[in-house]
C-alpha positions in Angstrom: 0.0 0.0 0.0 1.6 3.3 -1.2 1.4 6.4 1.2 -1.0 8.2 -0.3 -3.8 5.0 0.3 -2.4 5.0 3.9 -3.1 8.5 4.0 -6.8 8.3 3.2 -7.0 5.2 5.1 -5.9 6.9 8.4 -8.2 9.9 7.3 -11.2 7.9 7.3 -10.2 6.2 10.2 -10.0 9.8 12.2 -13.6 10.6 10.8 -15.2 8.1 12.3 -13.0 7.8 15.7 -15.1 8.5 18.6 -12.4 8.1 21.2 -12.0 11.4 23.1 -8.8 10.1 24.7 -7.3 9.1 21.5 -8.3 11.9 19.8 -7.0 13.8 22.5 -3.4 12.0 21.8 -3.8 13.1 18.2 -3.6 16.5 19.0 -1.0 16.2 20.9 1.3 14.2 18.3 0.3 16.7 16.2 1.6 19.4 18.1 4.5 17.7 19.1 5.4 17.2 15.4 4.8 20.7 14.9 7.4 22.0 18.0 9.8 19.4 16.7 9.9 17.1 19.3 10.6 13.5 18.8 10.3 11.7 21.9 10.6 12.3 25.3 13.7 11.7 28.0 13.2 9.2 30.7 12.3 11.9 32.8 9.3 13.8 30.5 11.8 16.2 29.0 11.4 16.7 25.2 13.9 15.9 22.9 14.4 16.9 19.2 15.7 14.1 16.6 19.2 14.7 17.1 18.9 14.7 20.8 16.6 11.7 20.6 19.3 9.6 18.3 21.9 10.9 20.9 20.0 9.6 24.1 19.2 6.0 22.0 23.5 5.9 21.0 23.9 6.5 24.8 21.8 3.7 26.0 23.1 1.2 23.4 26.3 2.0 24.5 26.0 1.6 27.9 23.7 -1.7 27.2 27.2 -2.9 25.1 29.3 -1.9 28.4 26.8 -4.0 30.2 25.1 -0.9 32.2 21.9 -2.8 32.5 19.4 -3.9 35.4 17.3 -7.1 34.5 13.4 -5.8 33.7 12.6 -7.8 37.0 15.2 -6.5 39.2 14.0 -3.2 38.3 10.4 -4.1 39.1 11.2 -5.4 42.3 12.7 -1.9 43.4 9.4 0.0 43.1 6.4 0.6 44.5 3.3 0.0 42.4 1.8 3.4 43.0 5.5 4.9 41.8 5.6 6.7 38.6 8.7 4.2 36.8 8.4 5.6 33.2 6.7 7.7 30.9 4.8 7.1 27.6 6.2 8.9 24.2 3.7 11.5 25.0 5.2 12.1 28.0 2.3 10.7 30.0 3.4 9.4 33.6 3.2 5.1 33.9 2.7 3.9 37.4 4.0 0.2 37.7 1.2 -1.4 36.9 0.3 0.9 33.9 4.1 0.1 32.8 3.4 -3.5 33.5 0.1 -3.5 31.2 2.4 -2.3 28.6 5.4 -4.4 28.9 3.2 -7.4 28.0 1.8 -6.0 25.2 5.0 -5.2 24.1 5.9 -8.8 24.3 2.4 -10.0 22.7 3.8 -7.7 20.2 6.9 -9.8 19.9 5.3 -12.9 19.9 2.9 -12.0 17.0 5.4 -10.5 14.6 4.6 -7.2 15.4 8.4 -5.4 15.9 11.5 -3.8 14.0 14.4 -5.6 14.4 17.6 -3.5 15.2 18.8 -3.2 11.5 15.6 -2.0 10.5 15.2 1.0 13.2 18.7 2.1 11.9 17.5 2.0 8.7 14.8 4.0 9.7 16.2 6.7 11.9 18.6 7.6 8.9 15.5 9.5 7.4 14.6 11.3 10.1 
């Protein structure tokens, strides 16, 4: 499907969403797109595309150093009304909000639905 198809397909799909909240987070990528940020820093502080690609080269470095803590280590250490992450919206995840994610990122996995590492390179070179 070329772009332009996933254009109109994505435009009909906002025409008939009825989803306050997700329309809601429209807006806000919109703006966000719009201000040029790109993501946001583990601690809700916008980054840019360079500064993004910058903080993603930091943590793959130190993951090559070994600077890592084990996902359950790390959820041992909190408490579950903590705030342990934030979306890429900058919305605030409490451990079990984080938790609720983290397995749908690995249903995601498990159904095919991911980037391997060669393709996000590939894919942050256009940005």
């Amino acid at each position: 499907m070329d772009i332009a198809a996933k254009k109109l397909e994505l435009l009909d799909w906002i025409m008939h969403l009825r989803d306050n909240a997700m329309f809601e987070k429209l807006l806000a990528l919109k703006a966000e797109s719009e201000d040029g940020t790109a993501a946001y820093s583990s601690v809700a502080e916008p980054l840019d595309a360079n500064a993004y690609r910058a903080h993603v080269n930091e943590g793959l470095k130190g993951a090559r150093e070994g600077r890592t803590t084990s996902h359950d280590d790390f959820l041992d250490e909190v408490k579950s009304d903590e705030i342990v992450a934030y979306t890429v919206l900058g919305e605030p995840l409490t451990l079990e909000q984080y938790k609720a994610k983290a397995d749908k990122g690995m249903s995601d996995i498990e159904e095919g639905r991911y980037m391997t590492h060669e393709e996000l390179l590939k894919d942050m070179e256009t940005w």
